[in-house]
N, C-alpha and C positions, 0 to 999 in steps of 0.2 A: 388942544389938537396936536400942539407941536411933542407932547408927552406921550399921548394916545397911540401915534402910529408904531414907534418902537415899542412900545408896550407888546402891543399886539404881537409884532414880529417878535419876540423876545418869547413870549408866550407861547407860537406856535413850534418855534424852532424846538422849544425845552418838550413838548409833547410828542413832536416827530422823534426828540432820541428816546424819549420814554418810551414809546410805541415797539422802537426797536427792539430796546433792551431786554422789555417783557417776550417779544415773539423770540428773540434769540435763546434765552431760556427754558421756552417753552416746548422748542426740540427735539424729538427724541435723541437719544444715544447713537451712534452710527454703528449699525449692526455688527460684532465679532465675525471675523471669516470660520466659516465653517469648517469641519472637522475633513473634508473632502477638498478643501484647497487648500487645507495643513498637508496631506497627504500626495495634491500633485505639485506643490512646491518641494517638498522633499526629494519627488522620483527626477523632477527637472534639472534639483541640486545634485543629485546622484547621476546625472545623467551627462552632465556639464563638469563635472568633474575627472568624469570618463573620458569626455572628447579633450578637456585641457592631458591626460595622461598621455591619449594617442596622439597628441600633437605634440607634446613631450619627444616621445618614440619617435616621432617622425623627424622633427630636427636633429637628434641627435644622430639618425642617421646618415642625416643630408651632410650633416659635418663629418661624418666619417667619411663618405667618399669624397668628399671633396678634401679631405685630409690626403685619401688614400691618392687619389688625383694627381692633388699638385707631386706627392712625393715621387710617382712614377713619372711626370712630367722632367723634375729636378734629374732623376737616374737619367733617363734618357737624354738632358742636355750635356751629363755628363757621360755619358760614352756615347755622342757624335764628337764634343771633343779629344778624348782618349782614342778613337778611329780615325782621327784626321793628320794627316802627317803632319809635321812641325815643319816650319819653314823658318830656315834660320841665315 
């Protein structure tokens, strides 16, 4: 008896993975994407590329006036002091 019980357990265990093994083989293939979400993955990639361009554009502008900004900022701090009398 004291042989028997693990026996069995030992038995069932080695059938459950066998059980697996077979269904997991037995499977089909996961089906290829279609030729129609080949095509809107493309327009999405083409399209995502576009907004990365105009967002490009767009920073590059934001740096320009805040270039142009501070530079008129700096003139102007420099002629209030060039306007202000010297006190000596």
């Amino acid at each position: 008896m004291a042989i028997l019980v693990p026996s069995i357990v030992i038995l069932a265990v080695t059938a459950v993975v066998l059980i697996r093994i077979s269904r997991r083989s037995t499977l089909p293939p996961s089906p290829r994407p279609s030729r129609i979400d080949d095509d809107r993955f493309e327009r999405l990639e083409q399209a995502v590329d576009s907004i990365a361009i105009e967002v490009e554009r767009i920073s590059e502008s934001q740096r320009f006036s805040a270039k142009l900004l501070a530079e008129r900022i700096k003139e102007d701090a420099n002629s209030e002091r060039a306007s202000r009398p010297s006190v000596s």
